[in-house]
Wavefront OBJ file of the C-alpha trace (Angstrom):
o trace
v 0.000 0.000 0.000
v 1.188 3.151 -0.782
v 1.490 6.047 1.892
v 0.423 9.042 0.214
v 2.431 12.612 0.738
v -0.166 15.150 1.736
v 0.709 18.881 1.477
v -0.631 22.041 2.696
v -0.028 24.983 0.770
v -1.187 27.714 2.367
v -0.481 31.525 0.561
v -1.297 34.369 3.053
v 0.907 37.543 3.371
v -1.595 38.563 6.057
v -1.243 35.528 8.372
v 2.947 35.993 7.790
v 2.593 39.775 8.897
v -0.301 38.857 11.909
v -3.286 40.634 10.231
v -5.152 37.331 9.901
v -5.286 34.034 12.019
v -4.805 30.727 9.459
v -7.453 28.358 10.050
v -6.491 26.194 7.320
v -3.592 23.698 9.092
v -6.086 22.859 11.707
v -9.062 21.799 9.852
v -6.922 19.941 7.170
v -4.990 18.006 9.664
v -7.959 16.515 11.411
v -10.070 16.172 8.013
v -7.336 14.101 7.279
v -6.841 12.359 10.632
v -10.557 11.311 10.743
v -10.283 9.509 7.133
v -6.689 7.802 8.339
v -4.167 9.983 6.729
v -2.062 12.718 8.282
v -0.006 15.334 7.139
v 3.447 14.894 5.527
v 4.284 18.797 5.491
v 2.951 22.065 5.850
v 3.822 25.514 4.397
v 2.644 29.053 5.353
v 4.264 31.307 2.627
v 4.014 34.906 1.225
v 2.470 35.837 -2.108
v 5.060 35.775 -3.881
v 6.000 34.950 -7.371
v 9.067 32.969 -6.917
v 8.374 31.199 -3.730
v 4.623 29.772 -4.939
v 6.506 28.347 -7.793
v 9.403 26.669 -5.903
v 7.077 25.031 -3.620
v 5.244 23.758 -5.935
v 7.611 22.440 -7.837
v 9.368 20.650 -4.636
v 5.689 19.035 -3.851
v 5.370 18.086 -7.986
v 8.547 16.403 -7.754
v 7.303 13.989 -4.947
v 5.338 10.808 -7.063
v 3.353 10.189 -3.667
v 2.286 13.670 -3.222
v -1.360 15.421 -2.598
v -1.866 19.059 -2.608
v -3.738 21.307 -1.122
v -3.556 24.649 -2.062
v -4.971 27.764 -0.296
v -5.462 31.233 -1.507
v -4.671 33.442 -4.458
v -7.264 32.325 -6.956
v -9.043 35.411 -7.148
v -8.802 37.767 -9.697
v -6.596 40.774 -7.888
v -3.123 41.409 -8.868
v -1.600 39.821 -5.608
v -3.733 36.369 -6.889
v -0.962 34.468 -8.078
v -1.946 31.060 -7.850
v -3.629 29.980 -10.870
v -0.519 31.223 -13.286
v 1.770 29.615 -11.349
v -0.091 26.528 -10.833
v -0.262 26.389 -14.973
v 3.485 26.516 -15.255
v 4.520 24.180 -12.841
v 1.892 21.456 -13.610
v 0.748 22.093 -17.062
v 3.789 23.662 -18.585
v 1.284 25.779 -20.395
v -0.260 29.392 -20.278
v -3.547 29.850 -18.652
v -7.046 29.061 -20.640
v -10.382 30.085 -20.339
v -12.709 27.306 -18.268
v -15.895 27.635 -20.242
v -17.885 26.566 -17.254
v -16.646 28.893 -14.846
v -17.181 31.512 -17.236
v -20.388 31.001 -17.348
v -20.949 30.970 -13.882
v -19.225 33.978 -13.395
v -21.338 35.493 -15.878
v -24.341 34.608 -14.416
v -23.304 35.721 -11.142
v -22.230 39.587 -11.413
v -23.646 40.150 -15.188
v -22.140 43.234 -16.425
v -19.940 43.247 -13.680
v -17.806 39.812 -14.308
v -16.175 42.589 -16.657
v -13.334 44.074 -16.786
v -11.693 41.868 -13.671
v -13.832 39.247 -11.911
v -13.992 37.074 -15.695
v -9.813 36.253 -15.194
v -10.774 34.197 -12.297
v -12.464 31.002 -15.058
v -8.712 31.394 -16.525
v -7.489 28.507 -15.023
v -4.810 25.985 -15.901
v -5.373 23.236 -18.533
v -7.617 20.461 -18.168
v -8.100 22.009 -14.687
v -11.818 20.880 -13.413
v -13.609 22.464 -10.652
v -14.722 22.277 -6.994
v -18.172 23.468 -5.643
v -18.319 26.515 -3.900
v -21.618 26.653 -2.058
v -20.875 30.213 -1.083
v -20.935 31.719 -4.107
v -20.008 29.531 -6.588
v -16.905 30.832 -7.440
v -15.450 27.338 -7.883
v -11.831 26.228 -6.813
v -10.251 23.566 -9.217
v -7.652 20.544 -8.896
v -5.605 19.145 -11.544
v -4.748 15.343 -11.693
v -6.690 14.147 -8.856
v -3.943 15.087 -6.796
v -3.194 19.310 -6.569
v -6.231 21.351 -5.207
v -6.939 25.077 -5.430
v -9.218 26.893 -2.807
v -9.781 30.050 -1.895
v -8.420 31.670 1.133
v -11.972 31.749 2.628
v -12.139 29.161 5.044
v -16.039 29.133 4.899
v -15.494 28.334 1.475
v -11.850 26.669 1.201
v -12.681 23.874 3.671
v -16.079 22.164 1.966
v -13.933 21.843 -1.559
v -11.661 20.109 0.576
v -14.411 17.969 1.636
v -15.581 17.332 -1.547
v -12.150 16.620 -3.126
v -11.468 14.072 0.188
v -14.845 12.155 -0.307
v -14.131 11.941 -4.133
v -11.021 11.258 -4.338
v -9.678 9.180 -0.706
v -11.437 7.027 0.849
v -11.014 6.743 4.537
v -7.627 4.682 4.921
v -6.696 1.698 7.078
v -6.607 1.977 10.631
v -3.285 3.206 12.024
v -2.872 1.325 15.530
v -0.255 3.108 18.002
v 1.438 1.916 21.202
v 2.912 4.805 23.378
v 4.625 4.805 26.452
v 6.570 7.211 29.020
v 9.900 6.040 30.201
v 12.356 7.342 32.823
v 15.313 7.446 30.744
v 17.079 9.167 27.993
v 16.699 8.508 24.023
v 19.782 7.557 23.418
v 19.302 4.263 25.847
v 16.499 3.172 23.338
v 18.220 4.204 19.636
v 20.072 0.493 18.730
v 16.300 -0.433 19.035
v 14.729 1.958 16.536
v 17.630 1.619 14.254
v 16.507 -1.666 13.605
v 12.153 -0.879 13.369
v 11.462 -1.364 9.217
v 10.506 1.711 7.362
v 7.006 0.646 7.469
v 6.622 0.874 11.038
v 6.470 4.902 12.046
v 8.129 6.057 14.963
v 7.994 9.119 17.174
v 10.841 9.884 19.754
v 10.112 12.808 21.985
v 12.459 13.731 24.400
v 10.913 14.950 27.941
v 12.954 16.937 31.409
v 10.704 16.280 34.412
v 12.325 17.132 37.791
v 15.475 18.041 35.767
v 15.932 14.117 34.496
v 15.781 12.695 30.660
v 12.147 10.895 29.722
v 11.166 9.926 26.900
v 7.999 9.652 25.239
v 7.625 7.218 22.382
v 5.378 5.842 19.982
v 5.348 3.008 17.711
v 2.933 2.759 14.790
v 1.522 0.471 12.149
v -1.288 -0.868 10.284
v -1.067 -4.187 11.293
v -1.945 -3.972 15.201
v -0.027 -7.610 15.676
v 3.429 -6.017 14.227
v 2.941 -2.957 15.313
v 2.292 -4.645 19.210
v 5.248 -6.787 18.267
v 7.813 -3.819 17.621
v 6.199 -2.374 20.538
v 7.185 -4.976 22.718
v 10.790 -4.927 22.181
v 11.382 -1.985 23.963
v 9.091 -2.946 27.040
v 10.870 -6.275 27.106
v 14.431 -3.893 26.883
v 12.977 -1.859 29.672
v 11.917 -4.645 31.839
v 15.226 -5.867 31.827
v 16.962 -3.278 32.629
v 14.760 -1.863 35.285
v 13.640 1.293 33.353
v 10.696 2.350 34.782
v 8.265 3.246 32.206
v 4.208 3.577 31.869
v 1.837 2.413 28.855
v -0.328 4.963 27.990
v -4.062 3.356 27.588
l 1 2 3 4 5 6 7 8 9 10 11 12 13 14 15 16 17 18 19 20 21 22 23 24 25 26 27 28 29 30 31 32 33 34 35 36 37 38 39 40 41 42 43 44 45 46 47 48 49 50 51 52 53 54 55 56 57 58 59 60 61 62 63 64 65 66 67 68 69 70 71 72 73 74 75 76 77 78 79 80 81 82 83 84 85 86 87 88 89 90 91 92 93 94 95 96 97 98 99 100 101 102 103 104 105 106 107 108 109 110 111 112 113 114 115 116 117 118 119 120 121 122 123 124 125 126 127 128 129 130 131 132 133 134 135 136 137 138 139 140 141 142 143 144 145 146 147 148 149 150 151 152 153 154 155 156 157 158 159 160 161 162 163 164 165 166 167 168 169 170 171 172 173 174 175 176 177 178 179 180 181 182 183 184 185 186 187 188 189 190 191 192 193 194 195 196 197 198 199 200 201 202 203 204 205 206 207 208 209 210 211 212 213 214 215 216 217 218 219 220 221 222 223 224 225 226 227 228 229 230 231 232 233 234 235 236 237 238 239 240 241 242 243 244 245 246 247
């Protein structure tokens, strides 16, 4: 099974400079917890030109990868994203989404014109995602790199719809955690030797000014995953580490 890259993307000059509070990381991390995935990065960048393009390209570049994308699809000059989403992952110019045209038309009439009608210029073979807002739709590319807006009202239920279309909940991830009264390094011959399919999570802890350590081994298979587990209870045990499972 493969263990799919998901990315956040998320384009705010006003969250970078504190005039706005991002929403975004939250509510993807736990729509993605709650169908079995989690994230495998996270980016809060500026608008700008150069920057939207290099992390895109760094996320196109991983085969496992799954983006979403927030912000900048508007039609304002500080809207970068749909350009720069052409280049990178079309190679192309942008081209006029009949559809969204359409919709924008129907929406402000005379006043889609002279601005608000560059937002259907999307990349090509882009298709859309709902906005029940307003309808002024988001769009993904390859089943795998999704545009929203910056609106978390509306952002958040094309990344809904993009989730239920595209990735199904996943398997179960079963985790074994415990707390024990000694340093990292006592416990790192044993996770040099967990495969790469078994995820691990060291996290070094000071109480009463001596080395803990919290740590958590993870699989899909609970029987492996217990198994792995157990090494370093049995390691403990032996050497009189005191240490607690969490339930």
């Amino acid at each position: 099974m493969k263990k799919l890259h998901f990315y956040a993307v998320i384009i705010g000059t006003e969250i970078l400079n504190g005039r706005r509070t991002d929403k975004h990381f939250s509510f993807l991390k736990n729509a993605l917890l709650e169908r079995g995935y989690t994230l495998f990065a996270s980016f809060v960048i500026k608008d700008d030109l150069d920057l939207i393009e290099q992390t895109y390209r760094l996320i196109l570049a991983d085969p496992l990868s799954v983006m979403f994308s927030f912000g900048g699809i508007g039609s304002t000059p500080d809207d970068l994203t749909r350009a720069i989403a052409a280049k990178v992952f079309t190679d192309k110019t942008l081209v006029r989404h009949q559809q969204f045209e359409r919709d924008i038309i129907k929406r402000f009439g005379d006043a889609a014109y002279p601005h608000r009608i560059f937002m259907s210029d999307l990349p090509e073979n882009a298709l859309l995602l709902k906005n029940p807002v307003n309808n002024m739709s988001g769009f993904y590319l390859q089943e795998r790199f999704f545009f929203v807006p910056g609106f978390p009202e509306m952002a958040h239920t094309m990344v809904h719809e993009a989730l239920e279309n595209f990735y199904p909940p996943n398997l179960k991830l079963y985790r074994f955690t415990l707390y024990a009264q000694t340093s990292e390094n006592t416990l790192i011959d044993l996770m040099e030797v967990l495969p790469e399919h078994i995820e691990l999570s060291s996290l070094p802890v000071f109480r009463n000014n001596l080395p803990n350590v919290e740590l958590s081994i993870a699989g899909y298979d609970e029987s492996e995953a217990a198994e792995w587990f157990s090494t370093f209870t049995i390691f403990l045990d032996n050497h009189a580490i005191a240490y607690v499972v969490q339930s």
